[in-house]
C-alpha positions as CSV (number, residue, x, y, z in Angstrom):
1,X,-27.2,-142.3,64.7
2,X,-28.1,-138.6,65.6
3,X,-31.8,-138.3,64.7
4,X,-32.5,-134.7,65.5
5,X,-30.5,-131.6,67.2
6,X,-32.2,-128.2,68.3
7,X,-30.4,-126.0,69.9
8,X,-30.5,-121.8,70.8
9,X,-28.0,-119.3,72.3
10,X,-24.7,-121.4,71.0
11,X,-22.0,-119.3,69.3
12,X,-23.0,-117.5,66.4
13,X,-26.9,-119.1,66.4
14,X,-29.0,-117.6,68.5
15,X,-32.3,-118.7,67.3
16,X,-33.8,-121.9,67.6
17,X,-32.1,-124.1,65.0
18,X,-33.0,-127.5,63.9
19,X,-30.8,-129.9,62.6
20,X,-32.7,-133.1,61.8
21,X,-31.5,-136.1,59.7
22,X,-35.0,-137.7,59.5
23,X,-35.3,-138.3,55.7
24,X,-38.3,-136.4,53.8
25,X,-40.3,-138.9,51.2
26,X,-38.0,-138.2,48.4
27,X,-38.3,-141.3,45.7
28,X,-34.2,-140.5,45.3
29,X,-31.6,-142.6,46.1
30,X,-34.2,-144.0,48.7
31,X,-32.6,-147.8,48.8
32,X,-29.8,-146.5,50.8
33,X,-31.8,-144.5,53.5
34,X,-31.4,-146.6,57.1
35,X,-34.9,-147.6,58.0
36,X,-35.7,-148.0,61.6
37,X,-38.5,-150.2,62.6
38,X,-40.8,-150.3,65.9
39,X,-40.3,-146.2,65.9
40,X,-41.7,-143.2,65.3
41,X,-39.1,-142.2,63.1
42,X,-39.0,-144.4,59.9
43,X,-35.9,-143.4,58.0
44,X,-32.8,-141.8,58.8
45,X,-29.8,-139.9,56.7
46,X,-26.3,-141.4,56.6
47,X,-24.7,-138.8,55.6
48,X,-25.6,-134.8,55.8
49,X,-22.9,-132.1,54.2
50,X,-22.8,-128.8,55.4
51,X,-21.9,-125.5,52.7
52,X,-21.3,-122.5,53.6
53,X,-19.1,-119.4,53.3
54,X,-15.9,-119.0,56.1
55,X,-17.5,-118.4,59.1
56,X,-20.9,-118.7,58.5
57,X,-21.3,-120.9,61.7
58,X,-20.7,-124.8,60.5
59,X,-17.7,-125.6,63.0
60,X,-19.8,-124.0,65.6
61,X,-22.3,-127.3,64.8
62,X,-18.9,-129.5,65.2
63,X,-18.0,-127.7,68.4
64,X,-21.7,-128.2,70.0
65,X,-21.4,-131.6,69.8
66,X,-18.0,-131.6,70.7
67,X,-18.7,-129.8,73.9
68,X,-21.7,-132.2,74.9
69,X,-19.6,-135.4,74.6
70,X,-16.5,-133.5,76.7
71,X,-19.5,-132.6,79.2
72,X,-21.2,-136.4,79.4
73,X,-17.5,-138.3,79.0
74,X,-15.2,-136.0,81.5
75,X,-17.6,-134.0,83.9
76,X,-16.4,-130.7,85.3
77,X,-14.5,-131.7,88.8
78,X,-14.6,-128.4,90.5
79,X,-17.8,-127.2,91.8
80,X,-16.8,-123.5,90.8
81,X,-15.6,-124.3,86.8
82,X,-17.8,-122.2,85.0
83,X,-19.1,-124.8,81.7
84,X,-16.6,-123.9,78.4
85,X,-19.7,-122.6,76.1
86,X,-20.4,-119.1,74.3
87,X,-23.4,-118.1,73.8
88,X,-24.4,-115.3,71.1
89,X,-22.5,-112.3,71.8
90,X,-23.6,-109.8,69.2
91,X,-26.4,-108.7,71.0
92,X,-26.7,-107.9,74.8
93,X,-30.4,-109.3,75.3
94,X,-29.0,-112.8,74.6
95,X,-25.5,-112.9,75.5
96,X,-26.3,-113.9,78.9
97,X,-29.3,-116.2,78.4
98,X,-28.9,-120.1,78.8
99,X,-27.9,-122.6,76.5
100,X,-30.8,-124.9,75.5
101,X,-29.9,-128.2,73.6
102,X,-32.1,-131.2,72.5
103,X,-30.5,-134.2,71.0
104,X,-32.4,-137.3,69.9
105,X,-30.0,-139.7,68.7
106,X,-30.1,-143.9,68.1
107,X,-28.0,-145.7,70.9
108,X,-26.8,-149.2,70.1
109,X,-29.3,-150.8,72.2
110,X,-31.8,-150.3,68.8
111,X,-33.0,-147.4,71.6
112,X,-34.1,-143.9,70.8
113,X,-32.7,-141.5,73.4
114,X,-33.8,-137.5,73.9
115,X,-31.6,-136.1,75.6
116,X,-32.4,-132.5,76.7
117,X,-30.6,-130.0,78.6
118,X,-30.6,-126.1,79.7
119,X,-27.5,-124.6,80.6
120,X,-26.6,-121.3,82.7
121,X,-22.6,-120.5,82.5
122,X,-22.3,-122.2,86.3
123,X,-25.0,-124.8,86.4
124,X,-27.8,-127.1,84.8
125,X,-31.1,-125.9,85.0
126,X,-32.6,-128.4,83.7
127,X,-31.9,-132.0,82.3
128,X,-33.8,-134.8,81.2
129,X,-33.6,-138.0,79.3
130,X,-36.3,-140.1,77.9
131,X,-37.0,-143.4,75.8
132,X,-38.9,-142.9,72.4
133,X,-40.7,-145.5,71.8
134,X,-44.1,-145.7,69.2
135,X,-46.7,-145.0,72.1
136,X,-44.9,-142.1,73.6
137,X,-41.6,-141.1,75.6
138,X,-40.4,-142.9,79.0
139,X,-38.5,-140.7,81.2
140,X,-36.0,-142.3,83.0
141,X,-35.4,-139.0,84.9
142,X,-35.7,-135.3,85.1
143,X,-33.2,-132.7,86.6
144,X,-34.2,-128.9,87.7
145,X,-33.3,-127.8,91.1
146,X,-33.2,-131.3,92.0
147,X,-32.9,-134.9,90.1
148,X,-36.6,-136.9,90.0
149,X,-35.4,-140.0,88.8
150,X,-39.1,-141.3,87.6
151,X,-38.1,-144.7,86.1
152,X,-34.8,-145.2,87.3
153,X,-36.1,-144.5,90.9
154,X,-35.4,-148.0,92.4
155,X,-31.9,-148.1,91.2
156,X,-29.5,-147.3,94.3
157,X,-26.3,-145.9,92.5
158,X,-29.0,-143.7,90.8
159,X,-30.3,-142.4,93.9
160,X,-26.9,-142.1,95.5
161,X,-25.3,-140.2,92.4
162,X,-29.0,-138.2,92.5
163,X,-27.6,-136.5,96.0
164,X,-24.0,-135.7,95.2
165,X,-24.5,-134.6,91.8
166,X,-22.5,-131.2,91.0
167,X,-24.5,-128.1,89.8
168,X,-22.2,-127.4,86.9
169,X,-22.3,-131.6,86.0
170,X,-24.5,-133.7,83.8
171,X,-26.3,-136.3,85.0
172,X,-25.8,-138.7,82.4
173,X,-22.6,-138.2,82.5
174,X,-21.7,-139.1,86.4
175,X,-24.1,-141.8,86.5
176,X,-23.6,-143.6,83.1
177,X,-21.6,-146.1,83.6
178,X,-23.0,-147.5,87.0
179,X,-26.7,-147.0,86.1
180,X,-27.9,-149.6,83.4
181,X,-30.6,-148.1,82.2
182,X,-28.1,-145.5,81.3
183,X,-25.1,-146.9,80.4
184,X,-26.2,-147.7,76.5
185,X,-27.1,-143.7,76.1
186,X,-23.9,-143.0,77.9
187,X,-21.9,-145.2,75.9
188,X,-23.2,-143.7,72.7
189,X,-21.0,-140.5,73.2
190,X,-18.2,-141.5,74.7
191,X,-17.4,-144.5,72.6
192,X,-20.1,-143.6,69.0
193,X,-20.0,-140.2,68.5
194,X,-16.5,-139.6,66.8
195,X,-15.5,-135.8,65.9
196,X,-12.4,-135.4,63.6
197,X,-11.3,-131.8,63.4
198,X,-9.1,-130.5,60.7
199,X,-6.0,-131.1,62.6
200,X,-7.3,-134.5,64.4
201,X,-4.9,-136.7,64.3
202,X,-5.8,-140.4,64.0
203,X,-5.2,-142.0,67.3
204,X,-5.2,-145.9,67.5
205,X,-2.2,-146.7,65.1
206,X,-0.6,-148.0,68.3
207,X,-3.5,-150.8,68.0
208,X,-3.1,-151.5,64.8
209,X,0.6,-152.0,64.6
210,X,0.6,-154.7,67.3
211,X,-2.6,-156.3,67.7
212,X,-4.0,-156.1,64.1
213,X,-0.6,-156.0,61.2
214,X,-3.1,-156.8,58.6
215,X,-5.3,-153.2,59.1
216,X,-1.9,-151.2,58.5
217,X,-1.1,-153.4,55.7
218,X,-5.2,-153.0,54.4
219,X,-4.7,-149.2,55.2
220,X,-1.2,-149.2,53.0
221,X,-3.3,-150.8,50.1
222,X,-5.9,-148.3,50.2
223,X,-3.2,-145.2,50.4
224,X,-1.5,-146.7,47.0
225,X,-4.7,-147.0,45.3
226,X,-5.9,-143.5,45.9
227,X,-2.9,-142.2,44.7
228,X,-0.5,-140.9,47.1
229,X,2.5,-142.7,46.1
230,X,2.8,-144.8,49.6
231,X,2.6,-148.7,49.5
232,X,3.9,-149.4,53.2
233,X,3.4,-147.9,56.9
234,X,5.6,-149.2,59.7
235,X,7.5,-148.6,63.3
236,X,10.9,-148.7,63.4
237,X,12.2,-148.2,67.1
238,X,14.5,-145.1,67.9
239,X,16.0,-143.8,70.8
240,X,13.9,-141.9,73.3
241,X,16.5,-139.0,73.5
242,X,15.7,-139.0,69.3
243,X,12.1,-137.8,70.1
244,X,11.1,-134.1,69.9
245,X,11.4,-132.1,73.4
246,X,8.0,-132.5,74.9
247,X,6.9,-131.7,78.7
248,X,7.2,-134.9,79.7
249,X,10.8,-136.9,80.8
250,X,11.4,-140.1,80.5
251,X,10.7,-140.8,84.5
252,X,7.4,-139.4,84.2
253,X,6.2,-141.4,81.7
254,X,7.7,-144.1,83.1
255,X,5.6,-143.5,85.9
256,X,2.3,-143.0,84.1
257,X,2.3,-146.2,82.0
258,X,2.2,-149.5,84.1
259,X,4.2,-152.1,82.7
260,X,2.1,-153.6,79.2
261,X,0.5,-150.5,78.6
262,X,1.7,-147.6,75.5
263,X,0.9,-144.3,74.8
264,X,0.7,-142.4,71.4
265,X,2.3,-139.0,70.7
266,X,1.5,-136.9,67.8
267,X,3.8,-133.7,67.1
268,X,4.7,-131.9,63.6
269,X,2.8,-135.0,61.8
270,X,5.0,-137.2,63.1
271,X,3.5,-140.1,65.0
272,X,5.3,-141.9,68.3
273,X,4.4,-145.2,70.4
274,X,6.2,-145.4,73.5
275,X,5.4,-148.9,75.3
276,X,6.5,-149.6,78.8
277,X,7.6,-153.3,79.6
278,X,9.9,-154.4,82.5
279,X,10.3,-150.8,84.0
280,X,11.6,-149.9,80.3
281,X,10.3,-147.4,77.2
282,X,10.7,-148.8,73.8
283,X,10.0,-145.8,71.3
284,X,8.6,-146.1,68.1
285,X,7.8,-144.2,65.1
286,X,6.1,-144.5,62.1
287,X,7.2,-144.4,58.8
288,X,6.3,-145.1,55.3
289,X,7.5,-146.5,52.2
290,X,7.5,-145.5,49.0
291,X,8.8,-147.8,45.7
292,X,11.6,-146.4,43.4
293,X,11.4,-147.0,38.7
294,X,13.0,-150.6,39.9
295,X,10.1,-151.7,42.5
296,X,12.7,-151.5,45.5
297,X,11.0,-149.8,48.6
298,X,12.5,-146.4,49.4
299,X,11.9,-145.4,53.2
300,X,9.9,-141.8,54.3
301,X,9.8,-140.0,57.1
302,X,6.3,-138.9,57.4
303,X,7.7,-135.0,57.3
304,X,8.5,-136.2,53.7
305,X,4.7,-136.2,52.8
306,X,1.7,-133.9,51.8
307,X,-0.4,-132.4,54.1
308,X,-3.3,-134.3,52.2
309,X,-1.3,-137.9,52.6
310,X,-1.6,-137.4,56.4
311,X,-5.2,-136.2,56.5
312,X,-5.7,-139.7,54.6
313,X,-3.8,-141.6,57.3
314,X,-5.6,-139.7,60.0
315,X,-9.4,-139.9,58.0
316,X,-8.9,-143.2,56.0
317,X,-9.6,-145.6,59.5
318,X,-12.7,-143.6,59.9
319,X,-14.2,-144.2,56.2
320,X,-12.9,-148.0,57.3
321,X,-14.7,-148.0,59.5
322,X,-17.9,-146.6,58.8
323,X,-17.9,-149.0,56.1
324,X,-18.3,-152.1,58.4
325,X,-21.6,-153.6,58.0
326,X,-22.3,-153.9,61.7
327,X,-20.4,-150.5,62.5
328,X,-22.7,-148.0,64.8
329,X,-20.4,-145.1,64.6
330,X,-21.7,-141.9,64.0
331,X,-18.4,-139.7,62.7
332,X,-18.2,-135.7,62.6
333,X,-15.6,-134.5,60.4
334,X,-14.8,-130.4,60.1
335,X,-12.8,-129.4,56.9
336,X,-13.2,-133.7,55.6
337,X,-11.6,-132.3,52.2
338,X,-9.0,-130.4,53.9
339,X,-5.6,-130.5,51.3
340,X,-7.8,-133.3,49.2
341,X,-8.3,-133.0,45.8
342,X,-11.7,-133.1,44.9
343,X,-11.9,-136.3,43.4
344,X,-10.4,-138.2,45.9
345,X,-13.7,-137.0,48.3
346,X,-15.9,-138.1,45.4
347,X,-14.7,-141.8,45.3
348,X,-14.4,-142.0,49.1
349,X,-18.0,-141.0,49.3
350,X,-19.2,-142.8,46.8
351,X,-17.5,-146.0,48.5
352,X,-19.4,-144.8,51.9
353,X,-22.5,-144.3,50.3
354,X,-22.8,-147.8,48.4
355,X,-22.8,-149.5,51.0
356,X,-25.5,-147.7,52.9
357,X,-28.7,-149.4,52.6
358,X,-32.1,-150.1,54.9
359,X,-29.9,-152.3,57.4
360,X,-27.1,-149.6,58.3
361,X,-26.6,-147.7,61.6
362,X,-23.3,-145.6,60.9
363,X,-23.4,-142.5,59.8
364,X,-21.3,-139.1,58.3
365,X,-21.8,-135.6,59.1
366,X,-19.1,-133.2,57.4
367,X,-18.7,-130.1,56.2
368,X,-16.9,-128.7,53.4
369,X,-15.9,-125.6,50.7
370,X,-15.8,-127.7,47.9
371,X,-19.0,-127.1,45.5
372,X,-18.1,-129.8,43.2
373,X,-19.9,-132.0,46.2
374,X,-22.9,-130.2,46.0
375,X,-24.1,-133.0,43.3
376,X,-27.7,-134.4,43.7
377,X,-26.0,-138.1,41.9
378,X,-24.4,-137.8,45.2
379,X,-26.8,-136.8,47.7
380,X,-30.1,-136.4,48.6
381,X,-31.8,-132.7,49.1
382,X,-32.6,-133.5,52.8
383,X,-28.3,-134.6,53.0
384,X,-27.0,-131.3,51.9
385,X,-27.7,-127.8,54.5
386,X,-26.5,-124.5,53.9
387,X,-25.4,-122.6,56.7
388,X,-25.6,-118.3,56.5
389,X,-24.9,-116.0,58.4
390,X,-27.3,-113.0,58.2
391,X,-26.3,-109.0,58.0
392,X,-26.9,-109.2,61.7
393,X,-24.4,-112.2,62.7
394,X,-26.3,-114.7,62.8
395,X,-26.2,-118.3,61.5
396,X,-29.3,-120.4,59.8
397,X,-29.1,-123.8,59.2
398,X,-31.3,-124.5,55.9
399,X,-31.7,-127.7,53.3
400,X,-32.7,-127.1,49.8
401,X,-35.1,-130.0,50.5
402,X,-37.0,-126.9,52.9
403,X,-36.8,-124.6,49.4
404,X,-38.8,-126.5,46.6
405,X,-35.8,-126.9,44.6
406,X,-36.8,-129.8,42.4
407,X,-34.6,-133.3,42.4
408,X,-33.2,-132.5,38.5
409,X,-32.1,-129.4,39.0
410,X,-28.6,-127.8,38.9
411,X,-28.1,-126.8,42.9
412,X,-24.6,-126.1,42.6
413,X,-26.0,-123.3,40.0
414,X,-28.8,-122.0,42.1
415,X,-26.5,-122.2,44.7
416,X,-23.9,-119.8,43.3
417,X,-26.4,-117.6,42.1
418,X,-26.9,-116.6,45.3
419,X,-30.6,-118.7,45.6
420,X,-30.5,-121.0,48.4
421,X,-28.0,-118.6,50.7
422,X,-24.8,-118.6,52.2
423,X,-22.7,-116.8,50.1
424,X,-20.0,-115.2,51.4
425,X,-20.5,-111.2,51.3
426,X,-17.6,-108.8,50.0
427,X,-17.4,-105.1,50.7
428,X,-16.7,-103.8,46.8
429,X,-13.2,-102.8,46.6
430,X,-10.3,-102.7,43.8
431,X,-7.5,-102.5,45.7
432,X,-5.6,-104.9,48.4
433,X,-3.2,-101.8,49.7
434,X,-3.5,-99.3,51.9
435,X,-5.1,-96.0,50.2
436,X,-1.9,-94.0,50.7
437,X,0.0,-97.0,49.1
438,X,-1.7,-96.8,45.8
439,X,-0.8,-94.8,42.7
């Protein structure tokens, strides 16, 4: 679970912004707030929602997070690569100052992990992570000019990783996996911290079709109950010369797969699983079903469906699984009501949400346009954030817990009464033509 973010100089914020999903002492709704014991930090959101006008800065939250698992999970290779980050641009004091990040987050050792870095376009200047514990922090190491690895000092892949490390490379992310102290913090963002995009496309299908037939067959339930019209998914095998032209021939994928091993492709909405087995590619693709007046199943090609079918297919396995009682996953999701009617991100929610209680560790962060969500039966004051952006570019990241606004009141009102912020701002004009083009 992400307890905390800070961050300054990323994108469109260039002031210190604070992000944290501690829960306040609010009385409402308080059964379901995760409560972590032997910590400083008592309670913890499952879910935050982030309003806000078109670009008013909430993807550039998504994208921070994005860009600190790529960082940790797939470290830059070549000592020159400058890192892929922007910081604020509208003003020329700050444009070229470093990129300071702090995120405190629950790893699924029952752990709490800072970890802090301080980035220059070509290299860390600094990078530390510690253990929070009730007494204090551990550090199990620090990084300026060179890595001090404190409590991970007697570890020798640590110290050997400590004198190779690349200037323009995480830590954490080189060492991870062979260091134990760090693998669990390491772990979190490669395999806990999920970020679904608006055009994310759910990847895993290949899984469920051949290890697990009953999760298609649960997800195919779930799609006709919420309305779409589709009561079956399936792979039927085609050719491979049926497949869309991609890059890749059928040699060179032949020769990336070894023999038991499949690979998804995803183009136009349509979804592909090429297996290798005995030197040979088997291709498959999904498809759904839909039933005709006389109950007889009518085959779809998944071109045949809405946009906001296949965002269910691709969102649907998250919700699954966030749903688990023992799931850990912490899942960011930009645009979740993307081509969704609104009541369809009502029940979903609401599904989420009553099962969250004291015990849970999983955990939703979205954002969205749609103001019908902005419902205290919902959520909480401390789950909803507003994000502007000020008449000099730049976003702030506020909760109407921060504003006094009392738990019976009408924030979707104060909201659009312009109250709590981030409304978008429009020039006055009466006319969508050019000047010369009106009467």
């Amino acid at each position: 679970m992400i307890i905390d973010l800070k961050f300054k100089n990323w994108m469109s914020f260039k002031e210190e912004t604070d992000f944290s999903l501690v829960a306040t002492s609010e009385r409402q709704l308080k059964k379901r707030v995760p409560q972590i014991r032997k910590s400083p930090v008592l309670n913890v959101s499952p879910v935050a929602v982030l309003y806000g006008g078109n670009a008013s800065g909430k993807t550039n939250l998504f994208k921070l997070l994005t860009f600190l698992k790529r960082m940790v999970v797939s470290p830059l290779r070549d000592e020159e690569k400058e890192f892929p980050f922007e910081g604020f641009a509208l003003s020329q004091k700050t444009s070229a100052n470093p990129l300071e990040v702090t995120l405190t987050f629950l790893a699924a050792d029952n752990k709490i992990y800072t970890f802090h870095v301080i980035l220059s376009k070509n290299a860390v200047l600094e990078e530390s992570l510690s253990v929070v514990k009730i007494s204090g922090e551990t550090q199990l190491y620090y990084r300026n000019d060179n890595v001090h690895l404190d409590s991970i000092e007697k570890d020798g892949d640590a110290k050997a990783f400590a004198r190779i490390i690349g200037k323009n490379q995480f830590f954490l992310g080189v060492a991870g996996l062979r260091v134990p102290q760090l693998r669990d913090p390491y772990n979190w963002f490669r395999n806990q911290l999920i970020l679904i995009g608006p055009d994310t496309l759910f990847s895993g299908f290949g899984y469920m079709f051949s290890s697990k037939p009953t999760d298609t067959e649960h997800l195919a339930t779930l799609l006709k109950q919420l309305d779409t019209g589709i009561c079956k998914l399936d792979m039927e095998e085609i050719s491979f010369a049926s497949l869309p032209p991609f890059l890749e021939s059928e040699s060179e994928i032949k020769e990336k797969l070894n023999n038991g091993q499949s690979m998804e492709l995803n183009f136009n909405g349509l979804r592909f699983l090429i297996s290798k087995q005995d030197d040979k590619l088997t291709v498959k693709k999904m498809v759904s079903y839909h039933e005709d007046s006389n109950g007889n199943l009518v085959k779809f090609d998944l071109t045949q469906e809405s946009d906001g079918s296949l965002r269910l297919i691709d969102i649907l396995p998250a919700f699954i699984d966030l749903e688990h009682g023992d799931s850990r996953k912490v899942y960011i999701i930009d645009e979740l009501d993307r081509s969704w009617h609104y009541l369809l991100s009502y029940h979903l929610l609401g599904i989420y949400l009553s099962h969250c209680s004291k015990a849970s560790r999983s955990q939703l962060i979205f954002s969205t346009h749609d103001l019908m969500l902005m419902d205290q039966s919902l959520f909480r004051r401390d789950e909803m954030w507003i994000v502007e952006r000020n008449e000099c570019g730049v976003s702030v990241l506020c909760s109407p817990s921060c504003n006094d606004v009392r738990y019976d009141k009408d924030i979707r009102k104060l909201y659009l009464h312009g109250v709590l912020g981030g409304l978008p701002l429009f020039t006055r004009f009466g006319s969508l033509l050019e000047p010369e083009e009106r009467d």
